[in-house]
PLY file of the C-alpha trace (Angstrom):
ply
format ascii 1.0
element vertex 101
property float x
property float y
property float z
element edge 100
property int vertex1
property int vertex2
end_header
35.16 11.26 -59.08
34.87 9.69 -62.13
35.16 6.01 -62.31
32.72 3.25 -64.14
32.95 -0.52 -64.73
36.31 -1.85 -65.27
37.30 -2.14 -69.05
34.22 0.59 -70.03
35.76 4.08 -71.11
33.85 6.66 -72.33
34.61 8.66 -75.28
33.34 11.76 -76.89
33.32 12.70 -80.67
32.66 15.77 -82.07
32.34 16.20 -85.76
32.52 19.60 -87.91
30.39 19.27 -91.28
30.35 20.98 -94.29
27.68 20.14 -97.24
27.16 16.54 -96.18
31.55 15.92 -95.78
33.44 15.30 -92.71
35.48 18.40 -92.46
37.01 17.36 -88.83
36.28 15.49 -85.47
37.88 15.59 -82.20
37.39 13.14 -79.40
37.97 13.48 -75.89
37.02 11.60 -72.70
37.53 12.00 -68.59
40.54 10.30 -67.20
39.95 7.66 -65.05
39.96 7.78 -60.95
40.12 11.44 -61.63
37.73 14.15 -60.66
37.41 17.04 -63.31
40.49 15.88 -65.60
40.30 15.19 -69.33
42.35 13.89 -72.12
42.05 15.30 -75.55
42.90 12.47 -77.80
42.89 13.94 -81.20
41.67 16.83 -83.07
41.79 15.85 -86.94
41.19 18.32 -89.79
40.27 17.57 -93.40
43.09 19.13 -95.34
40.51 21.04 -97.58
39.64 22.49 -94.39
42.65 23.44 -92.73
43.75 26.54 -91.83
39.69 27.58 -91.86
39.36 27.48 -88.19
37.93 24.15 -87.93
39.79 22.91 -85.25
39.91 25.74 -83.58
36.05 25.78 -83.21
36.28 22.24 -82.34
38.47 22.58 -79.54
36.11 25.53 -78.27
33.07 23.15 -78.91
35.25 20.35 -76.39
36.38 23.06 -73.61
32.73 24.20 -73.14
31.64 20.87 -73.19
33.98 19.61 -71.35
33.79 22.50 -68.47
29.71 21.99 -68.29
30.81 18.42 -67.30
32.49 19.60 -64.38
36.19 19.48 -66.07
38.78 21.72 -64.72
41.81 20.29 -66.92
42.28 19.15 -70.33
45.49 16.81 -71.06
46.66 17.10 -74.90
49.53 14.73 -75.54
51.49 15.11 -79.11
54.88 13.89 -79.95
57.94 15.85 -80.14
59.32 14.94 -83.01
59.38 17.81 -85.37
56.81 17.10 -88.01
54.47 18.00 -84.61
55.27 21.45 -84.73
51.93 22.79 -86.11
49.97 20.83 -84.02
51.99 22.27 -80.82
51.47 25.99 -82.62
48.13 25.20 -82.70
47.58 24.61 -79.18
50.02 27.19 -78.02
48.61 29.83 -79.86
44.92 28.40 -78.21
46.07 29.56 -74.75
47.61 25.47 -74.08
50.70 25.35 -72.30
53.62 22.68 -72.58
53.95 21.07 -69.20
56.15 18.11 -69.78
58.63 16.97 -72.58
0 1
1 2
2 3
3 4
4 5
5 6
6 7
7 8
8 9
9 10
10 11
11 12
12 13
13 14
14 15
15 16
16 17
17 18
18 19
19 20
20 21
21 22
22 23
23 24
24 25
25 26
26 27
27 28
28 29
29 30
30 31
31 32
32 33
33 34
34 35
35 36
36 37
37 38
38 39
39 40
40 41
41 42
42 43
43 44
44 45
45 46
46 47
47 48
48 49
49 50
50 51
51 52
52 53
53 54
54 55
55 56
56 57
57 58
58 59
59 60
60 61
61 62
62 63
63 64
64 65
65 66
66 67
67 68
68 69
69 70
70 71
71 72
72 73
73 74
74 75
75 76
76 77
77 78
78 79
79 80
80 81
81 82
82 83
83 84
84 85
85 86
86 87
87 88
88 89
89 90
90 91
91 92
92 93
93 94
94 95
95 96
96 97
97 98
98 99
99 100
């Protein structure tokens, strides 16, 4: 199970680079009292880089990195209002599923 000192939580970035620029990060972390869960906080994309695959190859990156840590589920929260709609395209189209409105 994963658990550590109270008030510690661990967080991990991954950042895509192009030429020396931030083209995107995504950050991620294990859910507390849990054993193999994850949260996926945020994937964020450069708009010069956008529709490149970035976060697609990010999210890869995070599920393999994620699974070699002994994950078995991966928790993406969004909002529903409807600006959100590409981001749940995104994930939908990733093989995500929505679970809860």
């Amino acid at each position: 199970m994963n658990t550590w000192p109270k008030g510690e939580k661990r967080y991990y970035f991954l950042f895509a680079e192009d030429k020396g620029k931030t083209a995107g990060y995504c950050c991620y972390g294990p859910i507390a009292c849990t054993e193999g869960s994850y949260d996926l906080y945020w994937i964020v994309v450069h708009r010069d880089y956008q529709g490149q695959g970035v976060g697609k190859a990010l999210l890869k990156e995070a599920e393999q990195r994620i699974a070699a840590e002994g994950g078995r589920g991966i928790y993406v929260e969004t909002a529903s209002r409807s600006q959100y709609a590409p981001t749940h395209g995104f994930y939908k189209k990733n093989g995500y599923v929505l679970e809860a409105v």
